[in-house]
N, C-alpha and C positions, 0 to 999 in steps of 0.2 A: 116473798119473804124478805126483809131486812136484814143487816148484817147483825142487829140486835135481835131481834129473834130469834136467829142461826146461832147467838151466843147461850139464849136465856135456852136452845131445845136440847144443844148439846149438853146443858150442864144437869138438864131434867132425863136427858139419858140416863148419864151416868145416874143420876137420883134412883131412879126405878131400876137400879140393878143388872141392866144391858152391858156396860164394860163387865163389870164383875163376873157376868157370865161368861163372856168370850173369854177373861185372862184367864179363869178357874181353866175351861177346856185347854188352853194351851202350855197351862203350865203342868200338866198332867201327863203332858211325854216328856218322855226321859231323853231330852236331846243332849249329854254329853260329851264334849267334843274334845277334850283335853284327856282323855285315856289312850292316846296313844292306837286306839282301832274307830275305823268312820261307822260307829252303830247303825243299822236300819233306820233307826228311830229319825234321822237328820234326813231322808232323803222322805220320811213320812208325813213328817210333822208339815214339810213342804204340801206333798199332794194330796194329803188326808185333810188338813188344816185351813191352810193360808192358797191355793190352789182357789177351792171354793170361796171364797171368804173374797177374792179379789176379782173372781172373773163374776162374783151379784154386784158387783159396781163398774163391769164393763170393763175390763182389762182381759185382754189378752195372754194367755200364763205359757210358759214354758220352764219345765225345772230337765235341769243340762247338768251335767256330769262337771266337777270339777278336774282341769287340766294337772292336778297335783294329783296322785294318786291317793296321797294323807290328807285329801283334803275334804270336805263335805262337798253337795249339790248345793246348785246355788238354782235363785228362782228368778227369772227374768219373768217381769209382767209388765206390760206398755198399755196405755188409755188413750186413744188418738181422736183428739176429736177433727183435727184438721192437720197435715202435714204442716200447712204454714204459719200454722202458730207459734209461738215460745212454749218450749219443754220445759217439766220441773222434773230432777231427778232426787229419791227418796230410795234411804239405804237404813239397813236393819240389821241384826243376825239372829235368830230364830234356835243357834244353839247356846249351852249354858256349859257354865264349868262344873266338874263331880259333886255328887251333892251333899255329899258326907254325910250321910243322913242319921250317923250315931251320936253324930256333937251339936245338933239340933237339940233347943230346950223340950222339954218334954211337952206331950200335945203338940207340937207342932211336925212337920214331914216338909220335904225339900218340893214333895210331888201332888202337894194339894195348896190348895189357895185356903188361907187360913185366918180370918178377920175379925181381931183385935184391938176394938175402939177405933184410933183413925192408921194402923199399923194391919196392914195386909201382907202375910208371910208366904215362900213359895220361892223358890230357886227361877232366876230369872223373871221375881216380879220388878226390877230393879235394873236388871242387865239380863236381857233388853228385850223380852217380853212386853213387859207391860209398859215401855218406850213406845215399840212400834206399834202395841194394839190402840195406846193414843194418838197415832200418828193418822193409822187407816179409820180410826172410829170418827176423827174430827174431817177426812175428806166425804168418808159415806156420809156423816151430816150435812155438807156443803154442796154436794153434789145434790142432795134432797132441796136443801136451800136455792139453788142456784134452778133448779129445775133440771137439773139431770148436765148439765151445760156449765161447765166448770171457765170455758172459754182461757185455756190451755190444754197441754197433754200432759200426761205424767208417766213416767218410767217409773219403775220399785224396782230395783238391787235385794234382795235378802239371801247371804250366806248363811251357812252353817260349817262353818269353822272360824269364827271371830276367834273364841279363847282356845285356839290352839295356833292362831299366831296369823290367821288367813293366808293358810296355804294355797296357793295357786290361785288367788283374788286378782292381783295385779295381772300375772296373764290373761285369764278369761279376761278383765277390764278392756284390753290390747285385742284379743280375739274379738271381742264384739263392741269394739269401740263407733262402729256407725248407728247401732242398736242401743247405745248408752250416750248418742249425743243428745247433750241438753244448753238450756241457756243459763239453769240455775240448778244449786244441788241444798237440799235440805234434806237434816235429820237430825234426830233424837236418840242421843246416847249420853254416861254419864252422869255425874252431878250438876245439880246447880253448884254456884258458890255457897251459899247458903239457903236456909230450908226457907226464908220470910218472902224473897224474891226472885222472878223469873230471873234464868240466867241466858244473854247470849253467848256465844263461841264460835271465832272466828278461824280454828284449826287447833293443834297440839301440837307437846312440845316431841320430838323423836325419841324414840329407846332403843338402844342397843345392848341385847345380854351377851358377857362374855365368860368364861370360865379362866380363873389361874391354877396352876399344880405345880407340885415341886417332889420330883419323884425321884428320891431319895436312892435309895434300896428297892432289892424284891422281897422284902418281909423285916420286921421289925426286931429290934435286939435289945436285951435288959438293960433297961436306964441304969444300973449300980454298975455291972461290967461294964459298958461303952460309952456312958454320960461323958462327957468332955472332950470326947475323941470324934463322935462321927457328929457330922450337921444333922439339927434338928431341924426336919421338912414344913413343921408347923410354924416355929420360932422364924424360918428362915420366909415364909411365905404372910407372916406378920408384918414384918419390916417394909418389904413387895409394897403390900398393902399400904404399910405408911407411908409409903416413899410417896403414893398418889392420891390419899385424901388425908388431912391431920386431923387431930383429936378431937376439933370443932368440927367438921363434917366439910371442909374448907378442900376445894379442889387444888392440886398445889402442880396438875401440868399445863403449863398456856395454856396448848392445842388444845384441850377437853374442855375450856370454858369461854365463853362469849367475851365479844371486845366489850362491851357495856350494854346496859341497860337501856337503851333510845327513849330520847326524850318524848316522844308521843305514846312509846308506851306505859314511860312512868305516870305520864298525866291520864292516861286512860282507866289504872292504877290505883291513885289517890284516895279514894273513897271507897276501895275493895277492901272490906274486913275478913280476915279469916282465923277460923277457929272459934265463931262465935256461939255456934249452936249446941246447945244444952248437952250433946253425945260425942262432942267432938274433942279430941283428945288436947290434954294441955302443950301450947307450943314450950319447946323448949328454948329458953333464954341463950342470945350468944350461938346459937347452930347454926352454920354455913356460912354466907360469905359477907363478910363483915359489912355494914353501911347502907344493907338491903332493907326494905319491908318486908313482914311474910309473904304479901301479894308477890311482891317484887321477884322475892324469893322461888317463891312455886312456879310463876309464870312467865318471870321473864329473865330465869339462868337455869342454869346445869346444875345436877348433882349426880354425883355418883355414889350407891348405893351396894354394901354389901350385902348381899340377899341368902344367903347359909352358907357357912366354915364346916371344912369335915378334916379330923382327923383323929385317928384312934378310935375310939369308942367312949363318948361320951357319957352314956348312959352308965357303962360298967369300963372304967377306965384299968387300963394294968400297968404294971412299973415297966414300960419298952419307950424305945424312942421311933415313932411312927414311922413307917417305909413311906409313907406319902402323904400330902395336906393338899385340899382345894378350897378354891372361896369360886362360889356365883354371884359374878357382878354385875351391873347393870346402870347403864349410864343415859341417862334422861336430859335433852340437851334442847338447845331453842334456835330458831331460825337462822343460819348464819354462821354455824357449827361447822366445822370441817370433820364431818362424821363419817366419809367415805371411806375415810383415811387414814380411822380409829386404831385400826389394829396395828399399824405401823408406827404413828405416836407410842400406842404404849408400848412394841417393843425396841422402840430406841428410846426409850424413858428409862425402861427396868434394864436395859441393857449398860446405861451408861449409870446405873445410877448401883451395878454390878452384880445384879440378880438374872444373869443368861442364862440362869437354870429353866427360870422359870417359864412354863408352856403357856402359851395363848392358843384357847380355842373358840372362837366366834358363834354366837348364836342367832336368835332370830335378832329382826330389828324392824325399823319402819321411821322415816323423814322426818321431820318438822314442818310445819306447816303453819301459816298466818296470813290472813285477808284482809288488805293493806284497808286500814284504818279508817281510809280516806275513799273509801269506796261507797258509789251511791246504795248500794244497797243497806248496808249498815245502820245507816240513820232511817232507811224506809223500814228495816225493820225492827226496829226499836220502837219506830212511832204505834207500828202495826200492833206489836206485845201491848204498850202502854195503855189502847184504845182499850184491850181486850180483857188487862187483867184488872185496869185499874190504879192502875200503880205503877211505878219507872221500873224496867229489867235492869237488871246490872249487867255491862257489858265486859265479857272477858275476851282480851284478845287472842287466847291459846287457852286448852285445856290444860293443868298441867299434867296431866295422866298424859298417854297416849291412843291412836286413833288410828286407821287406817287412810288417812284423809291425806295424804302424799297421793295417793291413787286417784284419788278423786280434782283433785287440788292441782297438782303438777303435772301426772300422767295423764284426764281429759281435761285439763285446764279452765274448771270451774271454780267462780265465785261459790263455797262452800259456806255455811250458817247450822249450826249446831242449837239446838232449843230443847236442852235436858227437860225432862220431868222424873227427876231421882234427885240425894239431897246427901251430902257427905257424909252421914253416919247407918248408911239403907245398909250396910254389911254387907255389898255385894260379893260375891266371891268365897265368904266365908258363912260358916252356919247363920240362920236364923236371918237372913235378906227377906229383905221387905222393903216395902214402897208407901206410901202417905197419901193417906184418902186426900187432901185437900189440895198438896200441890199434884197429883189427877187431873183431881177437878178443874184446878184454876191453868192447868197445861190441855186440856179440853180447849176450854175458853180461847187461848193463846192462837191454838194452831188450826182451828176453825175458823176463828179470826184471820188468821196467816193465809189458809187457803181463801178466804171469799176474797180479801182485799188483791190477789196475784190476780183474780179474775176482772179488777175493773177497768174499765177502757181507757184510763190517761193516769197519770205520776207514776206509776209501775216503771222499774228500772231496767226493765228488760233488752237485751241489745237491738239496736237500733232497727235490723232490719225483723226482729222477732216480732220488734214494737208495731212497725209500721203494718205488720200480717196482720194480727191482735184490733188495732184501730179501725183497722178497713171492714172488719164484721158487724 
């Protein structure tokens, strides 16, 4: 079979209803991973599901206990065709966030696959269901292609605990770091930049949640008797807050933001539009840091992000001045960031700036990450998408969400390449997610494509002594 062929069968897959069918079955467990308990369901969905599903294309499966105890099972599965080949490692997460299945439009449910013109509904059709089911559908076709003889090996990674923060991922990465050496890491999660073109991604940008409080009192006292007299924990945790982002959305401590924007990434940059597609929310004129583009902006600086104010009782307020105020924050930062070191920035910030009241409590977090620019694989796979969809990918140097790809990235020090098949307005995380028949289809196309060309015997950028394994067959 040709590599055109391998494009025209996978896309005739998908035609005749074959994806549809695996993601329907998979999105029909209830893997929620963000309630706070590791449900059955996460360690099922593994060996009931993807178990099978991996070891009819010749992998080796193992699903192992997570080292965190809040954490999900993760699934190691390896393909070896030859020890001395070049490895490709391939990572997923198999859980979703709660499904909230009451603020779902009506006809629709979070736990059935539900298809509506080119819009397929279903809680982790989006993130990351129906990512990875295009990931393993386009090697089982290459492998059919290829004659069974991929001529690499592949490792699969798939946790279930992504959206509770991948608890205990990095360890287990470290415990089985001889078992997860590879020469390359590829996967699909996330948006494109836009719904019209493939997107690459070459890492993400960091996040760090933090919590501020200002705890006043142990109970609250009538604003008419005590207004003027005792500090207001809300008022006074306002100010906090100004002290470190202003009214534009403008980061105002050094340490929290990048020395500049890098000239190779402005130019990578240039041509990235954002906010262009039909669901995507209007930018706001004038937000964040002055002199930026929005590219500029999402992908290649910092923002810090107030993510919910509590205090009093908003919904039914009463005349008292609150015993205590918090705000959950959350600081999304890019390559270069002194992020280690967060928590000390801000409390000699808010300290000098005479808010010692107020508490710093640190939450999850996870690196930044980017795969220099200038690396041969980049341009290999750009050529490789272009062949396949048709059309130029756009390349993003960072997501600007974030990733678990410090792990992958710095911890086994992989050249990392991210190839979404979601699209910035699929709702994930929130009611009514869903995912788009065509960029499916044409992310089908992409990474069947992606898989035949890793197999051919010369311009593969694989490291040198992978390469010379690889040529000698």
């Amino acid at each position: 079979m040709t590599r055109e062929q391998l494009i025209a069968a996978v896309q005739r897959h998908f035609d005749q209803g074959h994806y549809a069918t695996d993601l329907a079955r998979r999105i029909a467990w209830r893997t929620e991973s963000d309630t706070g308990q590791v449900v059955p369901a996460l360690r099922t969905y593994l060996t009931g599901e993807m178990v099978p599903s991996l070891q009819a294309l010749g992998f080796d499966c193992q699903v192992l206990d997570n080292p965190d105890a809040h954490g999900g099972p993760l699934l190691l599965a390896r393909r070896v065709e030859d020890p001395a080949l070049p490895t490709l490692l391939t990572y997923g997460h198999g859980d979703v966030v709660n499904g909230q299945e009451s603020a779902w439009r009506e006809g629709l449910s979070p736990w059935s696959l539900t298809v509506e013109g080119e819009r397929w509904y279903g809680r982790g059709t989006a993130d990351n269901k129906g990512q990875h089911t295009v990931v393993f559908t386009a090697l089982d076709q290459a492998l059919l292609a290829r004659g069974g003889k991929l001529g690499y090996n592949v490792t699969v990674l798939l946790e279930m605990g992504e959206e509770a923060g991948s608890p205990g991922l990095a360890r287990f990465c470290e415990e089985h770091r001889e078992a997860l050496r590879a020469d390359l890491f590829v996967a699909s999660d996330g948006p494109r930049i836009n719904v019209e073109r493939p997107t690459l991604f070459l890492g993400s940008r960091g996040a760090i949640n933090f919590s501020l409080t200002v705890r006043a009192r142990d109970k609250a006292y009538h604003s008419g008797n005590w207004g003027g007299v005792l500090a207001n924990p809300a008022q006074v945790l306002s100010h906090a807050l100004a002290s470190l982002v202003d009214a534009h959305g403008r980061i105002l401590v050094p340490r929290l933001r990048p020395a500049s924007v890098p000239g190779k990434l402005r130019a990578a940059l240039r041509d990235v539009a954002i906010g262009t597609g039909a669901d995507d929310p209007a930018l706001t004129p004038g937000w964040g840091e002055p002199g930026l583009t929005p590219a500029e902006q999402l992908v290649g600086w910092n923002t810090l992000e107030v993510l919910a104010l509590g205090a009093g009782n908003a919904q039914r307020p009463v005349n008292a001045i609150p015993a205590q105020a918090v705000a959950h924050c959350q600081l999304r930062f890019v390559v270069g960031t002194d992020w280690k070191n967060v928590e000390s920035t801000l409390r000699q910030h808010l300290d000098a700036h005479g808010f010692g009241m107020v508490e710093i409590a640190m939450g999850m977090f996870c690196g930044a990450t980017r795969l220099d620019l200038d690396n041969p694989w980049v341009d290999w796979t750009l050529a490789s998408m272009q062949r396949s969809a048709g059309q130029p990918a756009t390349l993003l140097p960072n997501l600007a969400g974030s990733l678990p790809n410090d792990i992958f990235a710095d911890q086994l020090g992989l050249p990392t390449l991210w190839i979404p098949h979601s699209y910035p307005a699929c709702a994930q995380h929130a009611p009514n997610e869903h995912l788009l028949a065509p960029v499916v289809r044409e992310g089908l196309a992409v990474m069947a494509g992606l898989f035949w060309d890793l197999g051919e015997p010369t311009g593969v950028p694989w490291k040198e002594g992978a390469l010379a394994a690889q040529d000698a067959l």
